[in-house]
PDB file of N, H, CA, C and O in Angstrom:
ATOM      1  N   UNK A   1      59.715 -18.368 128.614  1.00  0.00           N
ATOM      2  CA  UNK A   1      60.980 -18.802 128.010  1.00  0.00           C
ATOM      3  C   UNK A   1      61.936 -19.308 129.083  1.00  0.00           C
ATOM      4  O   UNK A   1      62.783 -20.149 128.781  1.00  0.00           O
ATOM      5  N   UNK A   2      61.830 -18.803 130.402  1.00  0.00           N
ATOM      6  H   UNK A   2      61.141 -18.120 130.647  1.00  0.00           H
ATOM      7  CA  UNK A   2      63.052 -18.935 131.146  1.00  0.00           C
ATOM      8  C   UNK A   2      62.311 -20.640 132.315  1.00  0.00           C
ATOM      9  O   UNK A   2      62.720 -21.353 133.231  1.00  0.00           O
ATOM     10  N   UNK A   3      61.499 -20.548 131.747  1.00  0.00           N
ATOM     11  H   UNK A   3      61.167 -19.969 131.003  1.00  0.00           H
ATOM     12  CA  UNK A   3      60.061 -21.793 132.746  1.00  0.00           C
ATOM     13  C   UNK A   3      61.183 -22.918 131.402  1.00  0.00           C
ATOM     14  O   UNK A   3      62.037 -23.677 131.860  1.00  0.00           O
ATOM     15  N   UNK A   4      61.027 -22.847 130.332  1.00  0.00           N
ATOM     16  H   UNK A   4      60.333 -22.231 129.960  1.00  0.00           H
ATOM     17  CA  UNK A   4      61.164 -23.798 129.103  1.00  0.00           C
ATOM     18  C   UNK A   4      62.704 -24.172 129.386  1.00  0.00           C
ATOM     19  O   UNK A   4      63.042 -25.348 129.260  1.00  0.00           O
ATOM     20  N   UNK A   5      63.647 -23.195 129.768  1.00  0.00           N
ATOM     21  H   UNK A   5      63.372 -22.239 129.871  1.00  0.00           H
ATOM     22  CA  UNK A   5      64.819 -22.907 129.879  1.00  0.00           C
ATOM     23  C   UNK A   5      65.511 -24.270 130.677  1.00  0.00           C
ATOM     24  O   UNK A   5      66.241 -25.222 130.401  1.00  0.00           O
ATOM     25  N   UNK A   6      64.676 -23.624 132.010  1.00  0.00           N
ATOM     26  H   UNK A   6      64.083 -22.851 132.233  1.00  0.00           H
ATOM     27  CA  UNK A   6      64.690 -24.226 133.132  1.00  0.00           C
ATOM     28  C   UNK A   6      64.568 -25.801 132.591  1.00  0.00           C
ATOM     29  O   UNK A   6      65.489 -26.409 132.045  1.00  0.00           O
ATOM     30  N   UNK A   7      63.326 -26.298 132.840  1.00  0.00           N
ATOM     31  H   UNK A   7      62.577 -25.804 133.283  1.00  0.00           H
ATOM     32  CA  UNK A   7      63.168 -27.307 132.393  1.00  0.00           C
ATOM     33  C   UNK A   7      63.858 -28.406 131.330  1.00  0.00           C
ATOM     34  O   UNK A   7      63.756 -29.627 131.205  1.00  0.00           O
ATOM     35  N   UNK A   8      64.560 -27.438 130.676  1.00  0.00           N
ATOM     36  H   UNK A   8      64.643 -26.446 130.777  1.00  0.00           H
ATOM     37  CA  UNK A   8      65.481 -27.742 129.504  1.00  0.00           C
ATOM     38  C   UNK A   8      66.305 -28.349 130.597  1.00  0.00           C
ATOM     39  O   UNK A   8      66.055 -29.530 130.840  1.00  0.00           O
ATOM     40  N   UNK A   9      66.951 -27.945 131.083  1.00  0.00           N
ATOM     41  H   UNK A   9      67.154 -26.986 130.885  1.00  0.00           H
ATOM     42  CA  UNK A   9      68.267 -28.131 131.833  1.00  0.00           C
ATOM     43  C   UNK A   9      68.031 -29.460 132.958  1.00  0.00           C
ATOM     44  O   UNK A   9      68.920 -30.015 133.604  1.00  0.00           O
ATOM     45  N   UNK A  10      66.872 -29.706 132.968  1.00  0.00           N
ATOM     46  H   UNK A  10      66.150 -29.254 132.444  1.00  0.00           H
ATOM     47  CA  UNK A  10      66.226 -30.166 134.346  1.00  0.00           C
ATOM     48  C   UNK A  10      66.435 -31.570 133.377  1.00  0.00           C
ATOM     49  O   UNK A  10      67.152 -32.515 133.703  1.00  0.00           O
ATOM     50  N   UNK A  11      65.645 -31.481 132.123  1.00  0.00           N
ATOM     51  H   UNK A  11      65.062 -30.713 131.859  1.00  0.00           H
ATOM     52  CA  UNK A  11      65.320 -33.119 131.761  1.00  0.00           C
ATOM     53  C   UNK A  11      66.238 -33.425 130.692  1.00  0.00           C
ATOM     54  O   UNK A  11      66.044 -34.566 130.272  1.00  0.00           O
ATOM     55  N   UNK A  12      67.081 -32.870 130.156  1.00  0.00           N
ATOM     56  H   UNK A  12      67.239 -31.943 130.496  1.00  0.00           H
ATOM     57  CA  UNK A  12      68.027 -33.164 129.059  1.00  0.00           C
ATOM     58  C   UNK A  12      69.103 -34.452 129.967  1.00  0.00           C
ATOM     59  O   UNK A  12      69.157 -35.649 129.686  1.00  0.00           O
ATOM     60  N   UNK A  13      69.607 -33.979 130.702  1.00  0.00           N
ATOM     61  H   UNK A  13      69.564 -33.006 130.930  1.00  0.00           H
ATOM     62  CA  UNK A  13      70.228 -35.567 131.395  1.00  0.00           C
ATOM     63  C   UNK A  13      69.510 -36.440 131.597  1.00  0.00           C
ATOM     64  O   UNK A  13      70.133 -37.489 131.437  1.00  0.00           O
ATOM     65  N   UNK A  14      68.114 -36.682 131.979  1.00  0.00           N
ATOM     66  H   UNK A  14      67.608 -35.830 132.109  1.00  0.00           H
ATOM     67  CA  UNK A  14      67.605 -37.448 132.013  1.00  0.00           C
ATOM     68  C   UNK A  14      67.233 -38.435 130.451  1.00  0.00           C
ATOM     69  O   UNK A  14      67.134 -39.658 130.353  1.00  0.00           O
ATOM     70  N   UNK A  15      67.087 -37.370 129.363  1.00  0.00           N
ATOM     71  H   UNK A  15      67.167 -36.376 129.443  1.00  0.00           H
ATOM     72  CA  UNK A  15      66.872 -37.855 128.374  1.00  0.00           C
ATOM     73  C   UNK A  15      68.223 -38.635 127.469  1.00  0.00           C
ATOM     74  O   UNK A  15      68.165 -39.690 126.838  1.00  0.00           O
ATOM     75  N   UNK A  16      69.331 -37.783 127.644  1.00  0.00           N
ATOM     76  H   UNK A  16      69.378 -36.926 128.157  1.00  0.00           H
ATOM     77  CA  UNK A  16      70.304 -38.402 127.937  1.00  0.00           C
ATOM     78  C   UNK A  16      70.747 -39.755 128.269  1.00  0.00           C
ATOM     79  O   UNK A  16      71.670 -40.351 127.713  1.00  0.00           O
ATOM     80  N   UNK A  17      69.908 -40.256 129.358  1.00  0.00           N
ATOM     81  H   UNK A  17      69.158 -39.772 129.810  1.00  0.00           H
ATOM     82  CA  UNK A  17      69.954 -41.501 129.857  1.00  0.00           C
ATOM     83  C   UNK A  17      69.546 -42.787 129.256  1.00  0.00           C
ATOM     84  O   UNK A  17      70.016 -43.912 129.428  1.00  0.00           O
ATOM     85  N   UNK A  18      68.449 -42.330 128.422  1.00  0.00           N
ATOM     86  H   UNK A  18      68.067 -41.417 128.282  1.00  0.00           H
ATOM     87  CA  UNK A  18      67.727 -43.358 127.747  1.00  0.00           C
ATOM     88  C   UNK A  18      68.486 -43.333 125.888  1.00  0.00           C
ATOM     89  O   UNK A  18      68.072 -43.475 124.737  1.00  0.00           O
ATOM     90  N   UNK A  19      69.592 -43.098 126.494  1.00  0.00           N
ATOM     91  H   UNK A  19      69.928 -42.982 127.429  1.00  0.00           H
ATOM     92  CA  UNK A  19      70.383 -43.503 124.914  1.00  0.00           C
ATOM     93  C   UNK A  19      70.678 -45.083 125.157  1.00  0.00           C
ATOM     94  O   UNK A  19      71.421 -45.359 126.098  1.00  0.00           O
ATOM     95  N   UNK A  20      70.274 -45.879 124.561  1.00  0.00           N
ATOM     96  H   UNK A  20      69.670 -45.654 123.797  1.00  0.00           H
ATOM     97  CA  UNK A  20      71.021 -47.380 124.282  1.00  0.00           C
ATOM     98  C   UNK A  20      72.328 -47.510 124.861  1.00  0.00           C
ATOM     99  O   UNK A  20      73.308 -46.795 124.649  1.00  0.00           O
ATOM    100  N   UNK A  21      72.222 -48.595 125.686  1.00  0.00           N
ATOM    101  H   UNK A  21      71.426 -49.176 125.859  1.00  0.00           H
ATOM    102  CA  UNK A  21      73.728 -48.737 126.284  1.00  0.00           C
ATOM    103  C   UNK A  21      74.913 -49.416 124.854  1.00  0.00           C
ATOM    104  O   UNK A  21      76.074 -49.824 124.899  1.00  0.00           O
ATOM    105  N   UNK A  22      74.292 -49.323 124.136  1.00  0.00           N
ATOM    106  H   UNK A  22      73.349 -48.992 124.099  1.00  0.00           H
ATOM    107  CA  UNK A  22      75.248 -50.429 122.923  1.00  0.00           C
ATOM    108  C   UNK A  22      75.767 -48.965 122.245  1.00  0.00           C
ATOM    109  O   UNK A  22      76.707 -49.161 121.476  1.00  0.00           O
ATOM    110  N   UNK A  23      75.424 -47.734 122.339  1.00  0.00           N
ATOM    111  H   UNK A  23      74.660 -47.574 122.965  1.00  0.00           H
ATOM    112  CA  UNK A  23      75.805 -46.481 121.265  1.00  0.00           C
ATOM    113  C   UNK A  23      77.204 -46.017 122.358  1.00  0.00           C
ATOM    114  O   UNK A  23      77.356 -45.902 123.574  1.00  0.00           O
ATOM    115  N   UNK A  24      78.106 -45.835 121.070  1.00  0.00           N
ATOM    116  H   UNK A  24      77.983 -45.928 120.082  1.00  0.00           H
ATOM    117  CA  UNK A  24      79.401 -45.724 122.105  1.00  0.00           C
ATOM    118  C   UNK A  24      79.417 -44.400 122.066  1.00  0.00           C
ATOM    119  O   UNK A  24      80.585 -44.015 122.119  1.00  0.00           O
ATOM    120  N   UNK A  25      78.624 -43.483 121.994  1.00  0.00           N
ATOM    121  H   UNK A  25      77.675 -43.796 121.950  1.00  0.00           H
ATOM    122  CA  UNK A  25      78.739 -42.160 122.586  1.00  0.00           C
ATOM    123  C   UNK A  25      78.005 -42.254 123.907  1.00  0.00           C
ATOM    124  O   UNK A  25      78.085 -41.291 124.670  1.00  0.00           O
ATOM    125  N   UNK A  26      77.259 -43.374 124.273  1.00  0.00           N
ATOM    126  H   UNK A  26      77.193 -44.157 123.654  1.00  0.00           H
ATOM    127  CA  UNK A  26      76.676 -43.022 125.366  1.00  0.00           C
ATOM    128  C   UNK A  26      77.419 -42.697 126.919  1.00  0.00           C
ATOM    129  O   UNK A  26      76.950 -42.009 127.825  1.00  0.00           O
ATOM    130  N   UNK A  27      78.459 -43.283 126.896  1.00  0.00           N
ATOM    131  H   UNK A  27      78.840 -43.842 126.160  1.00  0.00           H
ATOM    132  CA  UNK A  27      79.535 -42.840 127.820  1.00  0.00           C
ATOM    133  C   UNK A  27      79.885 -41.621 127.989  1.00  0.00           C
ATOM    134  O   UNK A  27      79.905 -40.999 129.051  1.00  0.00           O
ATOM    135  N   UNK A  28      80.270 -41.128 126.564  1.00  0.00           N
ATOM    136  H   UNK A  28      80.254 -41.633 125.701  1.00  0.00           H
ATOM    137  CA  UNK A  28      80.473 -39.479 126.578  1.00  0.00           C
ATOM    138  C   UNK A  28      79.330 -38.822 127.067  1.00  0.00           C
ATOM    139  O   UNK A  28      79.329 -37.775 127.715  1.00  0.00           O
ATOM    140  N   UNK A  29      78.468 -39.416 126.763  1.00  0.00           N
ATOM    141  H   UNK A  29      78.469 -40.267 126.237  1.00  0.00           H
ATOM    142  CA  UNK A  29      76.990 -38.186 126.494  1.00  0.00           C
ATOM    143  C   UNK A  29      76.794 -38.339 128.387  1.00  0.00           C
ATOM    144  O   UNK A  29      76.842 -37.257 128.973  1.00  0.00           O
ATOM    145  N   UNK A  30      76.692 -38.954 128.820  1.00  0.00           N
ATOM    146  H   UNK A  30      76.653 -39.833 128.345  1.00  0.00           H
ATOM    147  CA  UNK A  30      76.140 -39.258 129.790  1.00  0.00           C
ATOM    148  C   UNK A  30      77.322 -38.818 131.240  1.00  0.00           C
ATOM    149  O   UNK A  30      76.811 -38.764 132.358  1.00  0.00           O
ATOM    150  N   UNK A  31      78.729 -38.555 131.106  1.00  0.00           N
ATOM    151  H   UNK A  31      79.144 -38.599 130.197  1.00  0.00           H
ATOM    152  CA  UNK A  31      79.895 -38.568 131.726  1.00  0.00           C
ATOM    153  C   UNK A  31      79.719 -36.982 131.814  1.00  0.00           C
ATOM    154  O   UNK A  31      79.373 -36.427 132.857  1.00  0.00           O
ATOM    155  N   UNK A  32      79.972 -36.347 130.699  1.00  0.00           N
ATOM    156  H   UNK A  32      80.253 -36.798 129.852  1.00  0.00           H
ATOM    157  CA  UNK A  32      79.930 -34.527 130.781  1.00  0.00           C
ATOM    158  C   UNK A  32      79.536 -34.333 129.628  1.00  0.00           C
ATOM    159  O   UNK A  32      79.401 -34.929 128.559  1.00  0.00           O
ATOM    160  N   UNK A  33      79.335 -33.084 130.215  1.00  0.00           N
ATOM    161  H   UNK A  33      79.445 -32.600 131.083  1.00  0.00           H
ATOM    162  CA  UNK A  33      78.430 -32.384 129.007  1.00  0.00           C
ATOM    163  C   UNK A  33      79.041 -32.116 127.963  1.00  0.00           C
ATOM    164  O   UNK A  33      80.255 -31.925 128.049  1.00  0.00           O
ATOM    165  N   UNK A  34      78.330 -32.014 126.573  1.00  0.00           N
ATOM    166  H   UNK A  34      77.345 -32.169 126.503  1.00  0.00           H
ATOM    167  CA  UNK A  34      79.325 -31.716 125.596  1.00  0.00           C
ATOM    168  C   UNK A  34      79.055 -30.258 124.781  1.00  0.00           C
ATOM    169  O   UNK A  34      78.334 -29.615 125.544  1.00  0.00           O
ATOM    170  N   UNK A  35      79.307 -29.475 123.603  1.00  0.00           N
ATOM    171  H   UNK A  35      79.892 -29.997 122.983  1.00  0.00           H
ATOM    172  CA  UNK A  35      78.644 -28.279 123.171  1.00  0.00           C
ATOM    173  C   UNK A  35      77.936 -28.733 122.567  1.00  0.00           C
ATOM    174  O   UNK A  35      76.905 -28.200 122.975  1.00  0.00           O
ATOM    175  N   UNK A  36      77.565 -29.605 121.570  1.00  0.00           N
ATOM    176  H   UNK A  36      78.404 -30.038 121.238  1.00  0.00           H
ATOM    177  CA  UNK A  36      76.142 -29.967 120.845  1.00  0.00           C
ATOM    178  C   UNK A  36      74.845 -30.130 121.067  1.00  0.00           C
ATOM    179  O   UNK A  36      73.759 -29.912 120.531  1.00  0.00           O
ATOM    180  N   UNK A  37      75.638 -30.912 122.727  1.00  0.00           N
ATOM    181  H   UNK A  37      76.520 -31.089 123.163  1.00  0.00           H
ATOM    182  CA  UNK A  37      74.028 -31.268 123.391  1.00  0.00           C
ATOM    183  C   UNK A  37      73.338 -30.545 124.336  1.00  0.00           C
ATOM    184  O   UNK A  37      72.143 -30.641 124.616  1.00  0.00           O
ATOM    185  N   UNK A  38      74.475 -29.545 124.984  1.00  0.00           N
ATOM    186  H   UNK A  38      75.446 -29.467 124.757  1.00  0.00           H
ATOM    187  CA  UNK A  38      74.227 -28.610 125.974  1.00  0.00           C
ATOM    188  C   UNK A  38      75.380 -27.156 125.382  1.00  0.00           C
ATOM    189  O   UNK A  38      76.481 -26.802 125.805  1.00  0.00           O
ATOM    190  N   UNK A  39      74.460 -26.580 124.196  1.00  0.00           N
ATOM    191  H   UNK A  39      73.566 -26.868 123.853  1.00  0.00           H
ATOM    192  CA  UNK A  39      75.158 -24.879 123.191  1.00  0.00           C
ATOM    193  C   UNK A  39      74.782 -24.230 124.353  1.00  0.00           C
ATOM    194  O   UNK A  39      75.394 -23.163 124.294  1.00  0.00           O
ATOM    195  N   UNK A  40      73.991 -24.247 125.605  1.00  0.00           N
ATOM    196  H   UNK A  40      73.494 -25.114 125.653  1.00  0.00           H
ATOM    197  CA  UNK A  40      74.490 -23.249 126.304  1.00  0.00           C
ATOM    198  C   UNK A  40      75.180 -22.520 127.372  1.00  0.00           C
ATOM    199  O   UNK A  40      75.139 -21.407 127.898  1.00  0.00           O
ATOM    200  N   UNK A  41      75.944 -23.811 127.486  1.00  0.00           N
ATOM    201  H   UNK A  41      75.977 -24.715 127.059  1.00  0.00           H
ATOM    202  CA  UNK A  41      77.478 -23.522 128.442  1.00  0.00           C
ATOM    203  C   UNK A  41      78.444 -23.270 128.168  1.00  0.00           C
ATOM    204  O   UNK A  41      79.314 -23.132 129.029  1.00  0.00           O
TER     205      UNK A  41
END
């Protein structure tokens, strides 16, 4: 769980990245973190 955890944390910005530059959350998403996309901070 804490291997999955990890990893979570590792590739979620990365995945992050590959939002469409045309989606106007992608600024937000990609600038700081938010609670939806990252509930565990």
């Amino acid at each position: 769980l804490l291997t999955w955890f990890t990893f979570s944390l590792l590739i979620q910005p990365k995945l992050l990245s590959f939002i469409p530059t045309n989606n106007p959350m992608n600024k937000t998403l990609t600038t700081k973190p938010t609670p939806w996309t990252w509930p565990w901070t």
